[in-house]
C-alpha positions in Angstrom: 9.0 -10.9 -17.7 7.8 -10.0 -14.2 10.9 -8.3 -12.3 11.4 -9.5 -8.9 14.0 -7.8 -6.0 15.4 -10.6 -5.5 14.3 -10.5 -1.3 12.6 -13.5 0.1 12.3 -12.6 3.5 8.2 -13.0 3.4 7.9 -9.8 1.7 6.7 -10.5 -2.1 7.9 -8.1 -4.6 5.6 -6.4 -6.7 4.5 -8.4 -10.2 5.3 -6.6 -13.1 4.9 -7.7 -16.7 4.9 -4.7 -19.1 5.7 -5.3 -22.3 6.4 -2.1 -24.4 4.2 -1.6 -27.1 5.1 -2.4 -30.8 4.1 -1.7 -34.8 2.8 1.5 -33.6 1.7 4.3 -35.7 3.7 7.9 -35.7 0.8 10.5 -34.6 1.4 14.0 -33.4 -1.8 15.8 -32.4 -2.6 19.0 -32.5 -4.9 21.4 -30.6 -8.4 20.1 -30.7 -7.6 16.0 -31.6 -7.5 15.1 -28.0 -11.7 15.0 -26.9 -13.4 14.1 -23.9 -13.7 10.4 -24.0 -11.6 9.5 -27.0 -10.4 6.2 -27.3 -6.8 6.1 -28.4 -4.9 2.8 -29.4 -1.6 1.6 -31.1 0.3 5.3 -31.5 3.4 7.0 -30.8 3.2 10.0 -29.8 6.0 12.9 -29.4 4.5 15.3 -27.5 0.8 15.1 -26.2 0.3 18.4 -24.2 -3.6 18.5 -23.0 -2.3 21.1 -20.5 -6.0 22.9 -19.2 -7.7 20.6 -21.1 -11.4 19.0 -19.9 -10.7 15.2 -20.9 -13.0 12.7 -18.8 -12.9 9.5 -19.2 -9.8 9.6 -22.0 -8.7 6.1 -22.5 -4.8 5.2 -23.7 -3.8 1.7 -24.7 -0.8 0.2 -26.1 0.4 3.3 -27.0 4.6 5.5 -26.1 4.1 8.8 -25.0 7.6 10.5 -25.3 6.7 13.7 -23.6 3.1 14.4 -21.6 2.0 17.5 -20.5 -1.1 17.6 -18.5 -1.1 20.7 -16.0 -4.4 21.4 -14.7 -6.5 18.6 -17.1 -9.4 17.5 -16.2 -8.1 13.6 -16.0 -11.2 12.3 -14.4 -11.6 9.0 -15.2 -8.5 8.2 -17.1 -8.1 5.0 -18.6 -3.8 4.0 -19.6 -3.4 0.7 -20.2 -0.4 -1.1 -21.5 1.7 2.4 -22.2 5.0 3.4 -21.9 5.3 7.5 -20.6 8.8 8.4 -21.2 8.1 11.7 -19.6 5.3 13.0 -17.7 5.2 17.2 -16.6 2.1 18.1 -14.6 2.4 20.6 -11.7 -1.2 19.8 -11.1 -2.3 15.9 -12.1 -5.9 15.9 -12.0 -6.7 12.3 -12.6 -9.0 10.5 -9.8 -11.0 7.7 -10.1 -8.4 6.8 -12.6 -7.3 3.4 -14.4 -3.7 2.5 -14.5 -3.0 -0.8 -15.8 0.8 -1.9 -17.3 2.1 1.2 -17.7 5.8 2.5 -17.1 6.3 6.4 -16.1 9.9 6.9 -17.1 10.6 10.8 -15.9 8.7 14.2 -15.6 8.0 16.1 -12.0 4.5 16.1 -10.9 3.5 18.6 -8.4 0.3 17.5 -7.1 -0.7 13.9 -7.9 -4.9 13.7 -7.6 -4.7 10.1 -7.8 -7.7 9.2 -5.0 -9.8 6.5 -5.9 -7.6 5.5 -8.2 -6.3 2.1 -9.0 -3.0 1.2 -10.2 -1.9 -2.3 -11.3 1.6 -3.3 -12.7 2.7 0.1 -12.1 6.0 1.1 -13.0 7.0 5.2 -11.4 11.1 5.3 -12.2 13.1 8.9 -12.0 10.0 11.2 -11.0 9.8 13.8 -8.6 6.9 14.1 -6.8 5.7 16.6 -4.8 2.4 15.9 -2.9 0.8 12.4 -3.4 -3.1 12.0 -2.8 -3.8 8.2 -3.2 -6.5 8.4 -0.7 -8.9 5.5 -1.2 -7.3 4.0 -3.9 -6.4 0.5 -4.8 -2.1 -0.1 -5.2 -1.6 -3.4 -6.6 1.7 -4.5 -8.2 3.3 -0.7 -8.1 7.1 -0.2 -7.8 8.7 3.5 -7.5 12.0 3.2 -8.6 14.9 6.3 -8.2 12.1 8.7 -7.2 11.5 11.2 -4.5 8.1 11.4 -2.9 8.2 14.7 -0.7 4.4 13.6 0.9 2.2 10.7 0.4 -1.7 10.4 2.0 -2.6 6.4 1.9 -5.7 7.5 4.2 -8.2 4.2 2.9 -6.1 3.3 0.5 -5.2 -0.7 -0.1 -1.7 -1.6 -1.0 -0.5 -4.6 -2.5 2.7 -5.3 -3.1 4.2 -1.9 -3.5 8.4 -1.4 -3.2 10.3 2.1 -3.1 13.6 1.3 -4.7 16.2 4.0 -4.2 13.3 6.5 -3.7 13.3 8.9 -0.8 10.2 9.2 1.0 9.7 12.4 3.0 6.6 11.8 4.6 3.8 9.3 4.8 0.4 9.7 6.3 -3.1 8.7 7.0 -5.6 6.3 8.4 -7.4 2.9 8.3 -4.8 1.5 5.6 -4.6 -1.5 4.2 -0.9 -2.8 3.8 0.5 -6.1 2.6 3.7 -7.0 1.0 4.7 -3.1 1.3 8.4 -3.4 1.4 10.4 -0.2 2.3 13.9 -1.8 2.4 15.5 -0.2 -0.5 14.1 3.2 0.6 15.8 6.7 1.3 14.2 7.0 4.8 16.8 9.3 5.9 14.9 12.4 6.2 11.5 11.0 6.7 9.7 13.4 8.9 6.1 11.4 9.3 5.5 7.3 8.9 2.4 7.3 10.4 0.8 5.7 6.9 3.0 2.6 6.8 1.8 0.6 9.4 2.4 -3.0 8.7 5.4 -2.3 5.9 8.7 -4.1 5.8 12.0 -2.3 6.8 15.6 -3.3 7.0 17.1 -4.1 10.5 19.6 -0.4 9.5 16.6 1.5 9.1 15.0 0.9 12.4 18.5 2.2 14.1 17.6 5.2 11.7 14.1 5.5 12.7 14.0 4.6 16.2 13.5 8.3 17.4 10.8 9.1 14.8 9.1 5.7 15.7 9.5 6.6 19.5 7.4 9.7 19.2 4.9 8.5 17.1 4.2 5.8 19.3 3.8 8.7 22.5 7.4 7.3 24.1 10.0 10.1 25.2 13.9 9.0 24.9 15.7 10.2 27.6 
């Protein structure tokens, strides 16, 4: 069942519809299983650490991932579809020109996300800590970060669609030639933002713009006496 915030002010809430995999089968791989370009479907697995690993154009369907380390892979190309992560450790996330489709991050702490020219649909990001964020020229449909804290994100040419930040701090936010719609920031932890300059066009709470107003000032070229 899609979840909804509950807001109707004009601002549409992201549409998710995940459905947690079921009847899967128990697998635990081992060094070497994993290849560039394998197709994996219908598993549960424990642990999957492909940690320095060259994996191009892996593709993941229906399939729970109870702990995933990927620290320097090669992620090129990823294809997840319809997976649940519980857990997801990568100091270094190496996945552009990636495929996310249905597919719920639970935890972890990524470092550095390579995420540009990605696209993400029915996205679900909830406890993570995330250090840099490069969705540069990706596509951000349907994606809801939920109870997370984003120290920088770079939206430079990316297109976002319906995309929330519930209970997620949000430290800074850049880039150029956008494309926002439906971007709702109410429910954010914009306390400590330092730069806001990639949200052009998002929704905010009337509280937050008292909060803001300074940090909007400057970045418009206005000096509060």
């Amino acid at each position: 069942m899609a979840r909804t915030s509950g807001k109707s002010s004009g601002t549409d809430a992201p549409r998710i519809s995940l459905t947690e995999p079921a009847d899967l089968t128990d697998w635990r791989p081992g060094p070497g299983d994993v290849l560039s370009g394998d197709r994996i479907d219908g598993r549960r697995i424990a642990a999957l650490d492909v940690a320095g690993e060259r994996l191009p154009d892996l593709e993941l369907e229906e399939c729970v991932i109870e702990e995933w380390h990927a620290d320097g892979a090669d992620l090129r190309g990823l294809r997840i579809h319809d997976c649940v992560v519980e857990s997801l450790d990568a100091p270094v996330l190496r996945a552009s020109s990636s495929t996310w489709r249905d597919v719920r991050i639970g935890g972890g702490r990524v470092g550095s996300a390579e995420l540009y020219d990605a696209g993400l649909s029915g996205v679900e990001f909830v406890g993570m800590k995330l250090g840099f964020v490069n969705l540069r020229g990706a596509t951000v449909t349907d994606v809801v970060f939920r109870d997370c804290v984003i120290d920088e994100l770079d939206i430079a040419d990316a297109r976002l669609l319906r995309v929330s930040f519930e209970g997620t701090r949000i430290r800074a936010a850049e880039g150029s030639n956008t494309s926002i719609a439906h971007v709702d920031l109410r429910a954010a932890d914009l306390d400590r933002v330092e730069r806001l300059e990639g949200f052009r066009g998002a929704t905010i709470g009337s509280d937050q713009l008292y909060t803001l107003a300074p940090l909007l000032a400057a970045q418009a070229g206005y000096r509060v006496d």
